[in-house]
N, C-alpha and C positions, 0 to 999 in steps of 0.2 A: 768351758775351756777358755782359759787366760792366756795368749802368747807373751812371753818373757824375752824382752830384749832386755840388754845390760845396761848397753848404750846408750840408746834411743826410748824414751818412754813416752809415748802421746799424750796429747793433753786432757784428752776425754776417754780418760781408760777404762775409769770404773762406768761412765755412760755405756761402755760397751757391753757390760754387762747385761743390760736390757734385750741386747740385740737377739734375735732368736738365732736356731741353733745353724742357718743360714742365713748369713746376709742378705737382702731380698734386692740390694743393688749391686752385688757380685763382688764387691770393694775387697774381700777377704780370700773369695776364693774362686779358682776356675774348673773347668770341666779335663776330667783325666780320664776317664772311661766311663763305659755303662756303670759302673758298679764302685768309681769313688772319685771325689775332688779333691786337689790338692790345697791346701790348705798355704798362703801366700801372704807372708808377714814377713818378710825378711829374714835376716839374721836371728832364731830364736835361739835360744839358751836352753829355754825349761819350758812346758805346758802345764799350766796351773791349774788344778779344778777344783771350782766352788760352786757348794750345794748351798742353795738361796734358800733350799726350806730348812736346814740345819745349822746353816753359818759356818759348814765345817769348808777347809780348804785343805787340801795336799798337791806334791808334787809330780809328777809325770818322771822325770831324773833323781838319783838322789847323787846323782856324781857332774863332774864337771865335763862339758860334753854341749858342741853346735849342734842342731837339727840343721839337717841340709835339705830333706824333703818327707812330707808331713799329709798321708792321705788319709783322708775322712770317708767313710759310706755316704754315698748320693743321696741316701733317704734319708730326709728329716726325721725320723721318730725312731731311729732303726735301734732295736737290739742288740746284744747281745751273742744270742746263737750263731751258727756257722755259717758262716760270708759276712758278716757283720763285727769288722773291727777295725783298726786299726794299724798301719803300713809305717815306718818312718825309717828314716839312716839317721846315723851317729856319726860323726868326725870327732876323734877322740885326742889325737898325737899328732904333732907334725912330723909325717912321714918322710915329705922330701925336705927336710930339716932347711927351709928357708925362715925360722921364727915364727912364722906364721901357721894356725890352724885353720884352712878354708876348704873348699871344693878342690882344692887340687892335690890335698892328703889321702884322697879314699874317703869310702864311707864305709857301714856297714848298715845291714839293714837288719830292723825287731819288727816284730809285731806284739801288738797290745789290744785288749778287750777296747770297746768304746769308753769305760770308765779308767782307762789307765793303766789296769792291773794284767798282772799274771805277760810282763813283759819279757819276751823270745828273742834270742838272738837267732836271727832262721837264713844268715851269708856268712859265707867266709871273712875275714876284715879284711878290709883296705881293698877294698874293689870301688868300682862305680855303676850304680842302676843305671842302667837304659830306659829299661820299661818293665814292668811286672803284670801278671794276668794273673786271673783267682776263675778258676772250675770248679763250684760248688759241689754240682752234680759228679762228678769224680775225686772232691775234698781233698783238691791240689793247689797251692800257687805258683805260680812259676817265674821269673826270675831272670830277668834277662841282665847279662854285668858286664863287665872289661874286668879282666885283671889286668896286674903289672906283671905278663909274662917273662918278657925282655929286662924284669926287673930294674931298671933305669931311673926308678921314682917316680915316674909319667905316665899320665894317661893318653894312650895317642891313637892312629893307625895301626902302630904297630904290635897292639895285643892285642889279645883273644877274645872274642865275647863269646860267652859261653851260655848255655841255658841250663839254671836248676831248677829242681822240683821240690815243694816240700810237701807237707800233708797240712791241712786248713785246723781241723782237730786236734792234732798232736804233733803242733811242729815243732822240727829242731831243726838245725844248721843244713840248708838245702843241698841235696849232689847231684850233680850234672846227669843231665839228661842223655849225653850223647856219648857212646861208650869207646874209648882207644882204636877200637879197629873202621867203624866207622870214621872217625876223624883224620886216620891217616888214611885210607884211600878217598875220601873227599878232598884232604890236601896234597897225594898223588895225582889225581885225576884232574884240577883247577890250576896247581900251582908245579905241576912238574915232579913233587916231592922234596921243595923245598921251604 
């Protein structure tokens, strides 16, 4: 895997290509849970992948579109099969129409095989990840977000975080875990009902 800035291109890029599938001095990536690193290059674009025994390379996007956060399986050699893949968000459009596409538009989040493929949109858009957790053993990931309840274009205090669910095997677009009547008497009970 290649990360693509547009910007910025280092000057030992193709050296990086050496490097194994973990950095052995952390420089790329840090610890996100038992079960994946996030992957810590900045501003990417694209994630390129080149096969060294083939010469072949493709793309990870075929559209125009920031990675805003980019998790990897913790295991060096990891597969394929399920718990084994890949987490990221998309920034796609500037939402709160300041010209700018950043962290402050929303993301959206996909999942993808470790080779790139068979990429899911598994959030609703224009939220923002808190945290996500993956339950193999019940072939769930879960989904922690903000929306823009208050609609305001912002992400603040004053929306909702919410937790979905999706399934690890056959995801689609995740749906909340916590059902209407639950939620209003939690927010009866804490906030008065307002």
């Amino acid at each position: 895997m290649i990360p693509l800035r547009v910007a910025n291109i280092e000057e030992n890029f193709f050296g990086r290509l050496k490097e194994k599938y973990f950095s052995p001095d952390g420089r790329y990536y840090s610890k996100y849970s038992d079960g994946f690193n996030r992957f810590n290059y900045g501003n990417m674009y694209n994630v390129i992948y080149y096969n060294a025994r083939t010469s072949s390379t493709y793309s990870l996007l075929t559209r125009k579109a920031l990675i805003n956060q980019f998790y990897i399986p913790a295991e060096q050699n990891a597969d394929t099969s399920r718990g084994k893949f890949i987490i990221f968000t998309l920034i796609e459009e500037d939402y709160n129409n300041d010209e700018e596409i950043n962290e402050d538009d929303g993301e959206t989040v996909y999942k993808c095989t470790i080779l790139g493929q068979d990429i899911r949109q598994i959030s609703p858009e224009r939220i923002r990840l808190v945290y996500f957790d993956v339950d193999t053993k019940s072939d769930a990931i879960y989904l922690y977000v903000t929306e823009d309840t208050d609609v305001n274009k912002k992400f603040n205090e004053k929306d909702e975080t919410k937790i979905l669910q999706t399934s690890i095997t056959n995801s689609n677009i995740a749906t909340e875990v916590l059902n209407d009547s639950l939620k209003n008497s939690m927010n009866s009970l804490y906030n008065n009902g307002k």
